[in-house]
N, C-alpha and C positions, 0 to 999 in steps of 0.2 A: 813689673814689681818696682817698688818705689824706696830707694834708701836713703835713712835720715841724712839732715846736711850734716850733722857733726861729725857721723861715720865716714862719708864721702870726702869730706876736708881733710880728717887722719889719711885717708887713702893716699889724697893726693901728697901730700908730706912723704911718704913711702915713696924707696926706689920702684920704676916702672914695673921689673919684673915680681917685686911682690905684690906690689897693690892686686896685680894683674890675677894671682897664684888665689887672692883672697877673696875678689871678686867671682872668681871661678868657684870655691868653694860656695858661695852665698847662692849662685845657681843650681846647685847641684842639690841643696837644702829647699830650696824652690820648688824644684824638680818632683822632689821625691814627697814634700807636703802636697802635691796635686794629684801625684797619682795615687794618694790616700784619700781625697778628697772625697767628701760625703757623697755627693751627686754620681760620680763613676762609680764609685767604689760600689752602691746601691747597685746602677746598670747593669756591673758585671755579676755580681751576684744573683741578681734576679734571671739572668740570661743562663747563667752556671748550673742554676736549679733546673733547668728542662731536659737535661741527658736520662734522670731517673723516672721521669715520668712517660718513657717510652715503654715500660714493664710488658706494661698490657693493648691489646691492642685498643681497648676503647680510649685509654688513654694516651696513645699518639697521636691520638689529633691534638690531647691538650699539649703534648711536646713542642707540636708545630708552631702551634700559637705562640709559645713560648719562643721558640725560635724569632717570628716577626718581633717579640717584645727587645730581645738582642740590639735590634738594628735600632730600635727606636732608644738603648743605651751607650752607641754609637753618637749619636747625632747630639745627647747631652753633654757627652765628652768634649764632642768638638766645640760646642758653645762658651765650653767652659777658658777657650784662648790658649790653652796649653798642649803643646803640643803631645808631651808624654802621657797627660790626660786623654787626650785622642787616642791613643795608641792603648790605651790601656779600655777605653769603652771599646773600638774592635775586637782588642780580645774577647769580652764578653759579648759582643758580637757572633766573635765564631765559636764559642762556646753553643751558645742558641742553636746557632745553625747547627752545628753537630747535633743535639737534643733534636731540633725541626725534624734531622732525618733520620737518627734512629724512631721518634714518633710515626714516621710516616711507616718503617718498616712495622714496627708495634700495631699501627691500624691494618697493614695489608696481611700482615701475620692472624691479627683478631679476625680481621673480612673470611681469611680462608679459613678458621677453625669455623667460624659461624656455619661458612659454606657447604662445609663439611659435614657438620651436623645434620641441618637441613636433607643435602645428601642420605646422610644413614637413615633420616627420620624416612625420607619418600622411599627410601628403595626399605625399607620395614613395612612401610602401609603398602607397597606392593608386590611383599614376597607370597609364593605359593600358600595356598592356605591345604592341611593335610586331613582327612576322614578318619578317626579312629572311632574303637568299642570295646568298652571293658570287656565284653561277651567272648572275643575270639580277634587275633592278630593276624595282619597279611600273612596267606598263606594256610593257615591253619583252618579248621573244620568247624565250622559255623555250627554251633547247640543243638542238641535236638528238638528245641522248646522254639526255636524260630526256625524248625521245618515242617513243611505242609503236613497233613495229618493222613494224606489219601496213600499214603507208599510206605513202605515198611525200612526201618524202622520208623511207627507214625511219631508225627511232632504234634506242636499244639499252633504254629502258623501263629507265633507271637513275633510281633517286629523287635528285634533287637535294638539295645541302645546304642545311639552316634550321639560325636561330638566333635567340632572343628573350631580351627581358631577364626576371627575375621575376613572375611572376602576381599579383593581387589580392592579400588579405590574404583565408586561408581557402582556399587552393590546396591540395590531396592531389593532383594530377595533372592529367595534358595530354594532352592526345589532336591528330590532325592530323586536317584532312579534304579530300581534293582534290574538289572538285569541275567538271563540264563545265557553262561559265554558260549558260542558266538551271537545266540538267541534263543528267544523272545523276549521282551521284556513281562517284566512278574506283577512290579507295584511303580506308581507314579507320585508323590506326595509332593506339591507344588504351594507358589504360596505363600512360604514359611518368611514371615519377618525377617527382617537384616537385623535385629536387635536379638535375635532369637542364636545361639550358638552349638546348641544341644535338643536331641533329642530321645525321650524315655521311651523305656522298656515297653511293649505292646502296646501300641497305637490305635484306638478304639476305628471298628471294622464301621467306619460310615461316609459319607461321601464328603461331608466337613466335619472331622473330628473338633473335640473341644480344646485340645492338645497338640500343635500350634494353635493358637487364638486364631482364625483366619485363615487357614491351611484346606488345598483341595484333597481329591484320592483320587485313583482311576477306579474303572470297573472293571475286574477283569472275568474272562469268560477261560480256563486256562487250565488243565491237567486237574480237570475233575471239579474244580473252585470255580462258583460264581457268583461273587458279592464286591464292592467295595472296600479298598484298601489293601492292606498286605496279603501277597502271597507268597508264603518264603520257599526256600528250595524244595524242589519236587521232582528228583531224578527217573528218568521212564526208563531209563538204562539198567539191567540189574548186575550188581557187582562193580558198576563202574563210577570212578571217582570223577564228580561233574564239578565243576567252576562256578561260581555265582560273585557279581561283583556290582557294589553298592558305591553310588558317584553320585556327589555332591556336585551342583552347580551353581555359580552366581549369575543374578540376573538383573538385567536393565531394566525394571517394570518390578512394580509393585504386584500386580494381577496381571497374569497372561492371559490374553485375549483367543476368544476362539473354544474355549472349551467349557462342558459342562458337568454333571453329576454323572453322563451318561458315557463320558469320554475311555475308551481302549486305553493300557499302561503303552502303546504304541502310538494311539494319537497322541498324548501329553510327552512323551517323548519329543516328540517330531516337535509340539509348539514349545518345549524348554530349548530346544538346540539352538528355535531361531531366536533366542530374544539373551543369550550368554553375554555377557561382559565382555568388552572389549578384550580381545588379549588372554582371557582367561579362556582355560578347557576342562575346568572339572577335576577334582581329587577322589581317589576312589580307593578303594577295600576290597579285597577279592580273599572269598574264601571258599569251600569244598564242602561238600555233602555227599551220599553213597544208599543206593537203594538195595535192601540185601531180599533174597527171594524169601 
Protein backbone atom coordinates (compact mmCIF):
# COMPACT_ATOMS: atom_id res chain seq x y z
CA UNK A 1 0.00 0.00 0.00
CA UNK A 2 1.30 3.34 -1.11
CA UNK A 3 0.77 6.74 1.12
CA UNK A 4 0.65 10.04 -0.37
CA UNK A 5 3.85 12.31 0.34
CA UNK A 6 1.79 14.92 2.04
CA UNK A 7 0.29 12.44 4.42
CA UNK A 8 3.67 10.77 5.17
CA UNK A 9 5.45 14.24 5.77
CA UNK A 10 2.57 15.29 8.51
CA UNK A 11 3.49 11.81 9.90
CA UNK A 12 6.90 12.57 10.25
CA UNK A 13 6.16 16.07 12.07
CA UNK A 14 4.21 13.91 14.63
CA UNK A 15 5.81 12.46 18.00
CA UNK A 16 7.21 8.83 17.20
CA UNK A 17 4.51 7.20 19.29
CA UNK A 18 1.61 8.77 17.39
CA UNK A 19 2.58 8.73 13.92
CA UNK A 20 3.24 5.01 14.86
CA UNK A 21 -0.73 4.62 16.58
CA UNK A 22 -1.90 6.27 12.92
CA UNK A 23 -0.04 4.27 10.70
CA UNK A 24 -1.37 1.17 12.50
CA UNK A 25 -4.71 2.41 12.01
CA UNK A 26 -4.17 3.04 8.05
CA UNK A 27 -3.35 -0.91 8.03
CA UNK A 28 -6.03 -2.21 9.74
CA UNK A 29 -8.33 -0.10 6.99
CA UNK A 30 -6.10 -1.93 4.49
CA UNK A 31 -6.76 -5.04 6.17
CA UNK A 32 -10.31 -5.00 6.38
CA UNK A 33 -10.85 -3.44 2.40
CA UNK A 34 -9.18 -6.70 1.25
CA UNK A 35 -10.93 -9.07 3.00
CA UNK A 36 -13.99 -7.52 1.26
CA UNK A 37 -12.42 -7.46 -1.74
CA UNK A 38 -14.43 -8.60 -4.96
CA UNK A 39 -12.12 -11.48 -5.97
CA UNK A 40 -12.32 -13.46 -2.43
CA UNK A 41 -15.25 -12.41 -1.35
CA UNK A 42 -16.78 -14.16 -4.72
CA UNK A 43 -14.32 -17.36 -3.82
CA UNK A 44 -15.88 -17.65 -0.51
CA UNK A 45 -19.19 -17.41 -1.46
CA UNK A 46 -19.29 -19.67 -4.36
CA UNK A 47 -17.44 -22.31 -2.04
CA UNK A 48 -20.15 -21.56 0.86
CA UNK A 49 -22.84 -22.47 -1.64
CA UNK A 50 -21.99 -26.31 -1.84
CA UNK A 51 -22.94 -27.54 1.87
CA UNK A 52 -26.87 -27.22 0.48
CA UNK A 53 -26.36 -28.99 -2.43
CA UNK A 54 -25.52 -32.32 -0.70
CA UNK A 55 -29.72 -32.61 -0.16
CA UNK A 56 -29.87 -35.38 -2.38
CA UNK A 57 -27.93 -37.94 -3.18
CA UNK A 58 -27.65 -37.22 -6.96
CA UNK A 59 -26.64 -34.01 -6.05
CA UNK A 60 -23.40 -34.80 -4.06
CA UNK A 61 -21.48 -35.14 -6.54
CA UNK A 62 -22.45 -31.71 -7.63
CA UNK A 63 -21.35 -30.69 -3.70
CA UNK A 64 -18.00 -32.31 -4.34
CA UNK A 65 -17.32 -30.48 -7.27
CA UNK A 66 -18.22 -27.63 -5.51
CA UNK A 67 -15.92 -28.48 -2.98
CA UNK A 68 -12.64 -28.56 -5.73
CA UNK A 69 -14.14 -25.00 -6.74
CA UNK A 70 -13.16 -23.87 -2.89
CA UNK A 71 -9.58 -24.58 -3.33
CA UNK A 72 -9.44 -23.01 -6.60
CA UNK A 73 -10.83 -19.62 -4.21
CA UNK A 74 -8.02 -20.28 -2.07
CA UNK A 75 -5.34 -19.87 -4.47
CA UNK A 76 -7.20 -16.25 -5.70
CA UNK A 77 -6.93 -15.07 -2.42
CA UNK A 78 -3.47 -15.67 -2.16
CA UNK A 79 -2.73 -13.94 -5.52
CA UNK A 80 -4.26 -11.31 -4.40
CA UNK A 81 -0.67 -10.21 -1.81
CA UNK A 82 -2.72 -10.02 1.22
CA UNK A 83 -2.44 -11.79 3.70
CA UNK A 84 -5.83 -11.60 5.49
CA UNK A 85 -7.22 -11.95 1.81
CA UNK A 86 -5.55 -15.41 2.04
CA UNK A 87 -7.05 -16.27 5.04
CA UNK A 88 -10.14 -15.40 4.24
CA UNK A 89 -10.26 -17.58 0.62
CA UNK A 90 -9.29 -20.66 2.96
CA UNK A 91 -12.15 -20.04 4.76
CA UNK A 92 -14.25 -20.56 1.76
CA UNK A 93 -11.94 -23.12 1.02
CA UNK A 94 -13.11 -25.20 3.99
CA UNK A 95 -16.43 -24.30 3.59
CA UNK A 96 -16.33 -26.30 0.05
CA UNK A 97 -14.67 -29.00 1.66
CA UNK A 98 -17.34 -29.35 4.26
CA UNK A 99 -20.20 -29.24 1.26
CA UNK A 100 -17.48 -31.82 -0.84
CA UNK A 101 -18.24 -34.20 2.05
CA UNK A 102 -21.55 -33.99 3.12
CA UNK A 103 -22.09 -34.41 -1.09
CA UNK A 104 -20.13 -37.35 -1.06
CA UNK A 105 -22.43 -38.80 1.90
CA UNK A 106 -25.68 -37.35 -0.30
CA UNK A 107 -24.24 -39.59 -3.22
CA UNK A 108 -23.63 -42.71 -1.06
CA UNK A 109 -26.95 -42.15 0.76
CA UNK A 110 -28.60 -41.68 -3.04
CA UNK A 111 -26.34 -45.04 -4.36
CA UNK A 112 -28.03 -46.92 -1.43
CA UNK A 113 -31.67 -45.84 -1.80
CA UNK A 114 -31.12 -46.61 -5.56
CA UNK A 115 -29.80 -50.02 -4.26
CA UNK A 116 -32.30 -50.54 -2.47
CA UNK A 117 -35.01 -50.16 -4.69
CA UNK A 118 -33.40 -52.20 -7.28
CA UNK A 119 -33.49 -54.82 -4.38
CA UNK A 120 -37.35 -54.68 -3.68
CA UNK A 121 -37.76 -54.48 -7.62
CA UNK A 122 -35.75 -58.22 -7.93
CA UNK A 123 -36.80 -59.81 -4.89
CA UNK A 124 -40.81 -58.64 -6.34
CA UNK A 125 -40.06 -60.28 -9.78
CA UNK A 126 -39.08 -63.25 -7.74
CA UNK A 127 -41.47 -63.83 -5.21
CA UNK A 128 -43.63 -66.93 -5.07
CA UNK A 129 -46.29 -66.81 -7.57
CA UNK A 130 -49.89 -68.21 -5.86
CA UNK A 131 -52.99 -70.48 -7.90
CA UNK A 132 -56.31 -69.28 -6.98
CA UNK A 133 -60.31 -69.69 -8.29
CA UNK A 134 -63.26 -67.99 -7.88
CA UNK A 135 -64.94 -71.57 -7.89
CA UNK A 136 -63.71 -72.86 -4.33
CA UNK A 137 -60.87 -71.78 -1.87
CA UNK A 138 -57.87 -73.92 -0.19
CA UNK A 139 -59.46 -76.35 1.38
CA UNK A 140 -62.87 -76.16 0.55
CA UNK A 141 -64.93 -78.61 -1.86
CA UNK A 142 -64.51 -78.12 -5.37
CA UNK A 143 -68.35 -77.62 -7.33
CA UNK A 144 -70.19 -80.19 -8.55
CA UNK A 145 -70.14 -78.70 -12.05
CA UNK A 146 -66.19 -79.55 -12.17
CA UNK A 147 -66.68 -83.12 -10.97
CA UNK A 148 -66.68 -86.21 -13.21
CA UNK A 149 -70.06 -87.16 -14.24
CA UNK A 150 -69.40 -91.24 -13.82
CA UNK A 151 -70.07 -91.15 -9.58
CA UNK A 152 -72.79 -89.89 -7.70
CA UNK A 153 -73.33 -87.10 -6.94
CA UNK A 154 -72.75 -86.77 -11.01
CA UNK A 155 -70.83 -83.58 -12.19
CA UNK A 156 -70.61 -82.19 -15.58
CA UNK A 157 -66.33 -82.57 -15.66
CA UNK A 158 -66.14 -78.84 -16.43
CA UNK A 159 -62.58 -77.56 -15.70
CA UNK A 160 -62.81 -74.62 -13.21
CA UNK A 161 -61.51 -71.25 -13.47
CA UNK A 162 -57.61 -70.36 -12.30
CA UNK A 163 -55.69 -67.55 -12.09
CA UNK A 164 -51.99 -66.57 -10.97
CA UNK A 165 -49.90 -63.65 -10.64
CA UNK A 166 -46.42 -63.81 -12.92
CA UNK A 167 -43.99 -66.66 -12.79
CA UNK A 168 -40.17 -66.36 -11.57
CA UNK A 169 -37.77 -64.47 -13.51
CA UNK A 170 -36.87 -66.96 -16.62
CA UNK A 171 -40.69 -68.26 -17.30
CA UNK A 172 -41.50 -69.28 -21.35
CA UNK A 173 -44.48 -71.01 -20.08
CA UNK A 174 -47.06 -72.76 -17.58
CA UNK A 175 -48.42 -75.73 -17.79
CA UNK A 176 -51.41 -77.16 -14.87
CA UNK A 177 -51.53 -80.49 -13.40
CA UNK A 178 -54.59 -81.88 -11.63
CA UNK A 179 -53.73 -84.31 -9.57
CA UNK A 180 -55.78 -87.30 -7.18
CA UNK A 181 -53.73 -86.91 -3.55
CA UNK A 182 -51.48 -89.08 -3.38
CA UNK A 183 -52.55 -90.44 -7.03
CA UNK A 184 -53.00 -90.61 -10.26
CA UNK A 185 -52.78 -87.76 -12.15
CA UNK A 186 -56.56 -86.53 -13.81
CA UNK A 187 -55.55 -83.73 -16.44
CA UNK A 188 -52.31 -82.27 -18.05
CA UNK A 189 -52.73 -78.62 -19.81
CA UNK A 190 -49.22 -77.63 -21.03
CA UNK A 191 -48.16 -75.02 -23.03
CA UNK A 192 -49.89 -72.13 -21.94
CA UNK A 193 -48.03 -68.61 -22.79
CA UNK A 194 -45.99 -66.76 -20.20
CA UNK A 195 -48.20 -63.78 -21.28
CA UNK A 196 -51.24 -65.79 -20.53
CA UNK A 197 -52.21 -65.41 -16.35
CA UNK A 198 -55.63 -66.95 -16.19
CA UNK A 199 -57.61 -69.42 -17.07
CA UNK A 200 -61.58 -69.76 -17.88
CA UNK A 201 -64.18 -71.78 -16.75
CA UNK A 202 -64.47 -75.33 -18.84
CA UNK A 203 -61.66 -75.85 -21.08
CA UNK A 204 -62.88 -77.28 -24.45
CA UNK A 205 -62.30 -81.35 -24.17
CA UNK A 206 -59.60 -81.55 -27.22
CA UNK A 207 -56.09 -82.35 -27.50
CA UNK A 208 -55.23 -78.39 -28.39
CA UNK A 209 -57.90 -76.40 -27.17
CA UNK A 210 -58.61 -72.93 -28.78
CA UNK A 211 -58.35 -71.48 -25.23
CA UNK A 212 -54.89 -71.03 -24.39
CA UNK A 213 -53.89 -69.98 -28.01
CA UNK A 214 -51.29 -72.81 -28.28
CA UNK A 215 -51.88 -74.99 -25.19
CA UNK A 216 -51.62 -79.00 -25.18
CA UNK A 217 -54.01 -81.66 -23.03
CA UNK A 218 -53.31 -85.12 -22.15
CA UNK A 219 -55.37 -88.08 -22.86
CA UNK A 220 -56.60 -89.67 -20.24
CA UNK A 221 -57.86 -93.31 -19.91
CA UNK A 222 -59.17 -92.93 -16.08
CA UNK A 223 -62.15 -93.95 -13.77
CA UNK A 224 -64.59 -94.60 -16.55
CA UNK A 225 -63.30 -91.12 -18.80
CA UNK A 226 -61.44 -91.51 -21.97
CA UNK A 227 -60.92 -88.48 -24.04
CA UNK A 228 -58.65 -85.44 -23.95
CA UNK A 229 -58.43 -82.82 -21.40
CA UNK A 230 -60.02 -82.43 -18.12
CA UNK A 231 -60.95 -84.86 -15.88
CA UNK A 232 -62.25 -83.49 -12.65
CA UNK A 233 -62.57 -85.38 -9.27
CA UNK A 234 -63.88 -88.75 -9.35
CA UNK A 235 -63.91 -90.25 -5.94
CA UNK A 236 -64.14 -94.52 -6.15
CA UNK A 237 -64.41 -94.40 -2.41
CA UNK A 238 -67.93 -93.99 -1.13
CA UNK A 239 -68.57 -91.78 1.70
CA UNK A 240 -65.08 -90.69 1.78
CA UNK A 241 -63.81 -87.25 1.52
CA UNK A 242 -60.93 -87.35 -1.28
CA UNK A 243 -58.17 -84.49 -1.88
CA UNK A 244 -57.56 -83.21 -5.34
CA UNK A 245 -54.97 -80.52 -5.88
CA UNK A 246 -54.45 -78.33 -9.03
CA UNK A 247 -50.40 -76.99 -9.49
CA UNK A 248 -49.39 -74.55 -11.53
CA UNK A 249 -45.83 -74.71 -12.90
CA UNK A 250 -43.22 -72.44 -14.59
CA UNK A 251 -41.27 -73.58 -17.28
CA UNK A 252 -37.99 -73.03 -19.09
CA UNK A 253 -39.25 -73.78 -22.79
CA UNK A 254 -41.68 -72.49 -24.67
CA UNK A 255 -43.01 -76.22 -26.08
CA UNK A 256 -42.07 -79.25 -24.04
CA UNK A 257 -40.46 -81.73 -26.02
CA UNK A 258 -41.30 -85.31 -26.15
CA UNK A 259 -44.96 -85.32 -26.20
CA UNK A 260 -48.06 -85.68 -28.32
CA UNK A 261 -51.89 -85.63 -28.72
CA UNK A 262 -51.65 -89.18 -27.59
CA UNK A 263 -49.58 -88.41 -24.33
CA UNK A 264 -51.07 -90.10 -20.50
CA UNK A 265 -51.86 -86.98 -17.62
CA UNK A 266 -48.65 -88.97 -16.23
CA UNK A 267 -46.43 -88.91 -19.12
CA UNK A 268 -46.90 -84.97 -19.33
CA UNK A 269 -46.41 -84.78 -15.86
CA UNK A 270 -43.14 -86.57 -15.86
CA UNK A 271 -42.00 -84.13 -19.11
CA UNK A 272 -43.40 -80.64 -16.91
CA UNK A 273 -41.17 -81.71 -13.76
CA UNK A 274 -38.05 -81.94 -15.96
CA UNK A 275 -38.17 -78.64 -17.71
CA UNK A 276 -39.38 -76.26 -14.04
CA UNK A 277 -37.61 -73.01 -13.68
CA UNK A 278 -34.89 -72.77 -11.76
CA UNK A 279 -35.67 -72.59 -8.20
CA UNK A 280 -39.19 -72.61 -8.73
CA UNK A 281 -41.63 -75.73 -7.59
CA UNK A 282 -44.99 -75.00 -8.34
CA UNK A 283 -48.14 -73.25 -6.54
CA UNK A 284 -51.02 -75.33 -5.98
CA UNK A 285 -54.83 -75.52 -4.82
CA UNK A 286 -55.99 -78.39 -3.15
CA UNK A 287 -59.51 -79.05 -2.65
CA UNK A 288 -62.18 -82.14 -1.67
CA UNK A 289 -64.98 -83.88 -3.27
CA UNK A 290 -67.16 -86.97 -1.75
CA UNK A 291 -68.81 -89.95 -3.63
CA UNK A 292 -72.25 -90.66 -1.82
CA UNK A 293 -73.84 -94.28 -2.64
Amino acid sequence: MLIPKQIASRFLRLPARTSLVLLSGAFVVACSSAENSPSNAAGGASAGAAPSAGAAGSSGTGAGVAGSAGGAGTSGASQGGAPAGGTSGSSGGSAAGVGGTAGVAGSVAGGGGNAGGAGGAAGAANAPFALTSTAFKEGEQIPLKNKCPNVNPKGQNMSPPLSWGPGPVGTKSYAVVLMHVPSPEHWVLWDIPASVTSLPENIEHAAQPAVPAGSKQSLANLDGFNGSGYLGPCPQAPNATQSYTFTLYALDVETLPGLTATSSPTAAATAVKAHLVTGSHGASLTGTQIQTP
